[in-house]
N, C-alpha and C positions, 0 to 999 in steps of 0.2 A: 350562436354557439361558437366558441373559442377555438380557432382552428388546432390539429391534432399534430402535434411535433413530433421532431424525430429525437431532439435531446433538449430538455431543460438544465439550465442552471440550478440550482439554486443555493442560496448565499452568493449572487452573483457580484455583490456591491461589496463583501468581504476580502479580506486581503489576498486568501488562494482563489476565490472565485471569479474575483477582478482578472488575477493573468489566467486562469482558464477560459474564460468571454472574450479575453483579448487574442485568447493563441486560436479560439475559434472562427474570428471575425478577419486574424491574417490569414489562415491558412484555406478556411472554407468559405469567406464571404457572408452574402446573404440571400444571393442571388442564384447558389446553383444547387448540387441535390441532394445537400444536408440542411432539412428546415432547424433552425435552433432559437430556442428564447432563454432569458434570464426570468430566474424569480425570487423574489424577496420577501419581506416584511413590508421594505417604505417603498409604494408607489414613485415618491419624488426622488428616492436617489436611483432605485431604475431608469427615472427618466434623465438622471444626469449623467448616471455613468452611459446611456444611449447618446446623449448628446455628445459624452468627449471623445466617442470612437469618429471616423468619418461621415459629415454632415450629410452626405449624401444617401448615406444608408441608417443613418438614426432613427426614422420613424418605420424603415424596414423589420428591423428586431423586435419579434413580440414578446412585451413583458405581463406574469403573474407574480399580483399580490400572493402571498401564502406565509403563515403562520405553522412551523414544521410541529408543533406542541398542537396543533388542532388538527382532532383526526378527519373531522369534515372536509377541512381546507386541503387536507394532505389526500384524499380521497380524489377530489375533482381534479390535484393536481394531476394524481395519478390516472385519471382518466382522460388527463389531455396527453401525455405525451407516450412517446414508446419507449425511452428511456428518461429515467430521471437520473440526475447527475447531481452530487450535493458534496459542500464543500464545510456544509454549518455542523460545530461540534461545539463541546464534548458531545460526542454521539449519544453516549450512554443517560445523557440528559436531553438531546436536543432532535436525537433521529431515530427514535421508535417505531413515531406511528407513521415517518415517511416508509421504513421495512413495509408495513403492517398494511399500510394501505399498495404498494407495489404489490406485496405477495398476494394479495384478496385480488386484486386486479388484471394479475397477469403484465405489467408492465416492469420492463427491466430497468435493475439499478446498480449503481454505483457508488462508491465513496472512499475518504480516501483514511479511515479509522485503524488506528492501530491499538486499540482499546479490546483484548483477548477476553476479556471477561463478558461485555457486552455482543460480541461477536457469538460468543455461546450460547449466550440467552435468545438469540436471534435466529441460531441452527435449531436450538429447543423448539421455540415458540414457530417460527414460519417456513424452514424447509419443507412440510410435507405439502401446507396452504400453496406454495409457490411452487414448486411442484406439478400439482394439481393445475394450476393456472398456466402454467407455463414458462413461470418469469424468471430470469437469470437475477441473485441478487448476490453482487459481486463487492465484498469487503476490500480494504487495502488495496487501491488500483494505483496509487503513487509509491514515493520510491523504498517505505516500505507497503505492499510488499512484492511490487512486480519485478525489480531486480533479483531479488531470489527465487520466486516461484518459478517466475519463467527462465533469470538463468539457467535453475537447475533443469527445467524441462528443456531450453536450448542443448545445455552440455551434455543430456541425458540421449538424447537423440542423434547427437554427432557422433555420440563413440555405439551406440546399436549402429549407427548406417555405415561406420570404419570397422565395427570388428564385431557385431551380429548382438553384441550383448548390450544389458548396460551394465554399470556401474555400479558396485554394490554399497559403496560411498562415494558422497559428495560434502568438498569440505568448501567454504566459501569464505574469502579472506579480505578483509578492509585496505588494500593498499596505500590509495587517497583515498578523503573527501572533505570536501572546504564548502560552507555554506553560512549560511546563519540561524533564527528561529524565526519565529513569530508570537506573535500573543495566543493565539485560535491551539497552538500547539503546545505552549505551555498548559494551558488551560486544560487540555483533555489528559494531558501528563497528570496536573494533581487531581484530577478526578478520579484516573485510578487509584493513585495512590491512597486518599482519603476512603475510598471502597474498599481498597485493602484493608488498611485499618483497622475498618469499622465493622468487615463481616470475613469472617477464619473463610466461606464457603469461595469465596473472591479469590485470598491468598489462594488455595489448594488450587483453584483454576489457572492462575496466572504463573504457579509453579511446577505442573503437571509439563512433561513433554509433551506426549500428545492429547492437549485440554481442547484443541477441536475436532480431534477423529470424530466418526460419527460412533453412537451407541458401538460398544463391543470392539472397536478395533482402537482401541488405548493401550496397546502391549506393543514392546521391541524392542530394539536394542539400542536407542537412544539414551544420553545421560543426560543428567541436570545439568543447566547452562552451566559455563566455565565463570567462574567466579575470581578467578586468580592469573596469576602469569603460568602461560604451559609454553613449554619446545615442541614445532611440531617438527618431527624427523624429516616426513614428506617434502616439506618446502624447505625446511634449512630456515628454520626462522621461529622467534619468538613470539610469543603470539596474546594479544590481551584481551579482555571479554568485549564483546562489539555492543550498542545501547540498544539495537534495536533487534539481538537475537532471540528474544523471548518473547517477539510477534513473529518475525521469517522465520522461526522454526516452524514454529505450530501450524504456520501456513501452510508451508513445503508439505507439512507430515499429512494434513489433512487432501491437498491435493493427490500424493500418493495412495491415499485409503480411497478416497472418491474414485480413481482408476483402478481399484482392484487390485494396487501392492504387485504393479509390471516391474517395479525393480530389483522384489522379493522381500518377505518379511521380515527379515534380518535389516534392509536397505540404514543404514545413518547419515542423520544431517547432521552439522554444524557452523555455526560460524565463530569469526575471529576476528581481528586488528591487527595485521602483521608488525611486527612493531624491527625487524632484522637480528641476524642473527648476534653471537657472541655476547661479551659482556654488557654492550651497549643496548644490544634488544633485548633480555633480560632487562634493565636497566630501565628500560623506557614502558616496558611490558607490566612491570610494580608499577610506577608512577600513574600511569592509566589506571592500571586498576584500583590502587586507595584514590584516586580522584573519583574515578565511579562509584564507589562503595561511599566515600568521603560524601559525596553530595546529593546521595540517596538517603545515606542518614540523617543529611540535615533535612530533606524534604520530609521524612516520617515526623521529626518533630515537627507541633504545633505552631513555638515563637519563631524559629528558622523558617517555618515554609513559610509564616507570615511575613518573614522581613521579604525576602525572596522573590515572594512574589511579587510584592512592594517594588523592586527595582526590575522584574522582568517585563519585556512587550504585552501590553495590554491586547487582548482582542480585537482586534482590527489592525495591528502594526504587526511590521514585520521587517526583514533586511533592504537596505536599499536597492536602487536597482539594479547600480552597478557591481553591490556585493552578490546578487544571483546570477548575473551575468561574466562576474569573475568567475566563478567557483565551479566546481566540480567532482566529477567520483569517479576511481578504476577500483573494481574488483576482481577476485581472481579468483576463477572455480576450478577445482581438480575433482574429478571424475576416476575413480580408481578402478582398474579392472577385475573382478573377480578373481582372478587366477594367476594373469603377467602383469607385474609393474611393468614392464617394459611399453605396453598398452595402455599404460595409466594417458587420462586425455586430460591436457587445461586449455581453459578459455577466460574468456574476460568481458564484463560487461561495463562500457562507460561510461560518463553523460560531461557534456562539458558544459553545463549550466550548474547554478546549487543545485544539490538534488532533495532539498525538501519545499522548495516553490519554482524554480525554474524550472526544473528536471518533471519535478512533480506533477506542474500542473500540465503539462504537455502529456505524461503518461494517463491525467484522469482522461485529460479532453478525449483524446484517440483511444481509451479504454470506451468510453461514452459511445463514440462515433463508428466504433467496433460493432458493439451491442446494437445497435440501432440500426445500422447496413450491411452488414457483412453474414454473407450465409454461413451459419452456423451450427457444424452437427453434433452439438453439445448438449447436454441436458440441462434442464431444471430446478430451481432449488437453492439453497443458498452456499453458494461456490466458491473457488477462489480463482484468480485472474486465471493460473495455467488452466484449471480444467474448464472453465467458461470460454476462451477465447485464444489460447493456446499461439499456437504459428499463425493463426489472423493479427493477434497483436503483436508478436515478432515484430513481421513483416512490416505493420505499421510503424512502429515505433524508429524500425530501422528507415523508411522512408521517409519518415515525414517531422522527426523530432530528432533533441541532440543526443539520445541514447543509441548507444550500438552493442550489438552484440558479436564475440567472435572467435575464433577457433586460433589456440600456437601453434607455429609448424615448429617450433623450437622445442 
């Protein structure tokens, strides 16, 4: 019988799964008291990417065949390990019955999907299973969406413990961020999009603010993403639509509904791209956004997304190493006080790696390693990072990765 682990990979031999196995093997070994394996599809490229880590611990690493489209396979996988950790997308096509067999099993999981429509289908179909099992099934653990959920649950906490309350807004602004893509990412992009397309029920989900509350708590004061250049007064600065605010919203909102709405009904998120003030940020704040709009409309069409695609990173490729290792993110969260601006609190989250593979895959791994070790007095069910793992992945993240989190005295 296959010994019972504490976290698998799998998509290990894939382009984010590769430096999540790698940030495992520097940071925890194989030898102390995180058991971890990879799992795949090809037996022989497990066995090579085993071999090009350190020779001495190659045949240490236990690797699983699995096939994520077979629910048997994805069954026993789930019966070997305590947390299952996945990197293989488009989800919406590729990571069903990995959900399906975690939640029947009781084994916690992870991943790292910003795919809002399939994320619902997954709160429909197996939060009550998972649940009942016991299992944490934790969507969006890289950088979106752990820099916002947990931001905001960071910034949400430091102004209750400076001034008793929290925050009745939290606005979160794109500073920097420098990175590249990958193919695995591209790819799970036109899948929604092609779902949108093809079913109105998709669109209304992927446009709704709160399309992951659970049943009944879809109402508030939030507004439709920013679509356009806005001035925000608060910061003194322009501001343009961010790419990935119509996954961290819904996240944020959802983790607020799962606590019970501690920051009040009324509570709003949003995010932004500070783009600086005066004619210039204006200025920069248009050009962002017909580029965003500009290059959504060429992905709805059919000949555009086909050329498109035609020149983007195929599945398996992605930035070099020294372009993740260049790059990086600061953002900037304001926390407004109910009552005194004077009160109002900012902070900032940062990562000096790219934050969609460097940054990222450090946030899956120790999201993983979280799940797996760390006492946790969290519930059940399918979650999102803040409410599954909350100030245990702070903490980590701040330890052990190039993210930080942190409070302005300015």
């Amino acid at each position: 019988m296959a010994e019972t682990l504490d976290v698998v990979v799998v998509g290990a031999t894939g382009f984010t799964g590769r430096l999540v196995v790698e940030y495992l093997h520097r940071t925890y070994g194989v030898d102390g008291p995180l058991r971890w394996g990879m799992a795949g599809r090809s037996v022989e490229r497990l066995e090579a990417l085993r071999r090009s880590l350190t020779a001495s611990d190659r045949d240490v690493i236990p690797i699983r065949q699995v096939d994520t489209q077979d629910a048997a396979q994805a069954a026993a996988l789930a019966r070997s390990a305590r947390v299952v950790c996945t990197t293989v997308g488009p989800y919406a096509l590729l990571g069903t019955e990995l959900v399906a067999a975690c939640a029947q099993h009781g084994t916690h999981y992870c991943d790292l999907t910003g795919e809002v429509q399939w994320m619902r289908r997954m709160i429909d179909r197996y939060h009550d299973m998972a649940t009942n099992a016991g299992a944490r099934i934790v969507h969006a653990c890289g950088f979106d969406c752990v820099v916002s959920d947990l931001g905001v649950h960071f910034i949400q906490q430091k102004m209750h413990e400076r001034h008793g309350v929290y925050g009745r807004q939290v606005k979160l602004r794109v500073q920097r961020m420098q990175g590249g893509i990958s193919g695995g990412t591209f790819a799970s992009a036109l899948n929604v999009i092609r779902e949108a397309i093809d079913d109105v029920a998709v669109r209304e989900v992927l446009s709704h603010p709160y399309s992951l509350n659970p049943a009944g708590g879809m109402q508030g004061g939030d507004r439709p993403d920013a679509m356009g250049a806005r001035y925000d007064a608060d910061l003194a600065s322009w501001q343009a639509p961010f790419v990935m605010a119509p996954v961290d919203t819904r996240v944020v909102r959802r983790s607020h509904a799962l606590r019970g709405l501690p920051f009040g009904d009324d509570f709003i998120y949003d995010e932004g791209v500070a783009t600086g003030p005066g004619a210039t940020g204006y200025l920069r704040a248009l050009i962002r956004s017909a580029q965003g709009l500009g290059f959504m409309a060429l992905l709805a069409l059919p000949p555009t997304r086909y050329l498109i695609s035609r020149i983007a990173p195929a599945p398996g490729q992605g930035p070099e190493r020294d372009t993740i290792d260049r790059g990086g993110f600061d953002m900037l969260l304001l926390s407004k006080h109910p009552s005194d601006s004077a009160l109002d609190l900012m902070g900032y989250v940062r990562g000096s790696r790219d934050p969609g593979y460097g940054a990222t895959s450090e946030m899956l791994a120790e999201s993983a390693v979280c799940l797996a070790l760390d006492d946790l007095a969290t519930p059940a069910g399918v979650l999102t990072p803040a409410v599954a793992m909350g100030e245990k992945l702070v903490d980590r993240l701040q330890a052990n990765t190039c993210v930080t989190f942190e409070v302005s005295e300015d």
